[in-house]
C-alpha positions in Angstrom: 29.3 -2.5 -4.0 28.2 -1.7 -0.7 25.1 -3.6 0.7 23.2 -3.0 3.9 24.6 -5.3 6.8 21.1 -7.1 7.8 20.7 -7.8 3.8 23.6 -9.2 2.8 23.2 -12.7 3.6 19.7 -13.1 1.7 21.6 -11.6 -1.4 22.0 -15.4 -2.7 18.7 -16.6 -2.2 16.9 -13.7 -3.6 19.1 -14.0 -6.6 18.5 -17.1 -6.8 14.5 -16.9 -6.6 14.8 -14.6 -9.2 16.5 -16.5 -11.4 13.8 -19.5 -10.7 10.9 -17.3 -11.5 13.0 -16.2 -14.9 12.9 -20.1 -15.8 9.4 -20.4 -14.7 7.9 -17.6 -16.9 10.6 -19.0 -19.9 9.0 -22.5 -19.5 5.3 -21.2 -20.3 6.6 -18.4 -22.4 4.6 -19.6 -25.9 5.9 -16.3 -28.1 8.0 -16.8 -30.4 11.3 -17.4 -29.5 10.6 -16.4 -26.2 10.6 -12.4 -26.8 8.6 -12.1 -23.6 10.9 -13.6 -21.6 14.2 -12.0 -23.0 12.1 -8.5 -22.5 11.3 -9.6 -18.9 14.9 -10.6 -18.4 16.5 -7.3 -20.0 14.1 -4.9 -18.1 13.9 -6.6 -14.6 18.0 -7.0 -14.9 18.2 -3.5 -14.9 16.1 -2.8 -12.0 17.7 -5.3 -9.9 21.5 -4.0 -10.7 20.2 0.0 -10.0 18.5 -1.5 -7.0 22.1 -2.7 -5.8 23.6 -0.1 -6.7 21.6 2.2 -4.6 21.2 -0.1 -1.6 23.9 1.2 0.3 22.5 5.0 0.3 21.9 6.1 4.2 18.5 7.3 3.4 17.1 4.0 2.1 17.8 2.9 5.9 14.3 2.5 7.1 14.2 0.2 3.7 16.4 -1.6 4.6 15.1 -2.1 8.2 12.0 -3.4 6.9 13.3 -5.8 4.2 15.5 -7.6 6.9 12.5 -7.6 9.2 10.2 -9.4 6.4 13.3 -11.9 5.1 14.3 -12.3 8.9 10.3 -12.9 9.4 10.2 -15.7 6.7 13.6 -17.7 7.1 14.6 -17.6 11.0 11.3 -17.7 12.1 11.1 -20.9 10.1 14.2 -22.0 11.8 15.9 -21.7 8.7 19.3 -19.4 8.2 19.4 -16.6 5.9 20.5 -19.1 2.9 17.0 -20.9 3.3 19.0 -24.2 4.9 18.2 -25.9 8.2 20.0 -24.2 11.1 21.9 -26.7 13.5 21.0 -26.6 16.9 24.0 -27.0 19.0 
């Protein structure tokens, strides 16, 4: 799968945010056997895998452009690297 450059290295930490906010909405999910939350997982699964999928298309570029700005925006501005960890100053 081909993933735009600037992108890449958030990949793990937006995964993983997603998966957190998954476990959030399971903890208060109060129907029965949590049918909210597998319907929340099944349907925003799918948009995240066609939203992979289709990241590397040329004319998603100014997308792309704009989603590294805001992720570049929130973690290096921060003085954090793209994983959301402390950078080392040399």
């Amino acid at each position: 799968m081909k993933l735009p450059r600037r992108l890449k290295p958030y990949l793990p930490r937006l995964l993983w945010m997603y998966q957190m906010g998954l476990i959030l909405f399971w903890v208060y999910d109060g129907s029965p056997e949590q049918r909210r939350t597998k319907a929340l997982f099944d349907k925003s699964l799918q948009m995240v895998l066609l939203t992979l999928r289709f990241a590397g298309l040329p004319v998603l570029l100014p997308i792309h452009r704009l989603a590294a700005d805001l992720l570049d925006a929130v973690y290096l501005d921060a003085g954090l690297d793209s994983a959301g960890g402390e950078k080392v100053k040399a």
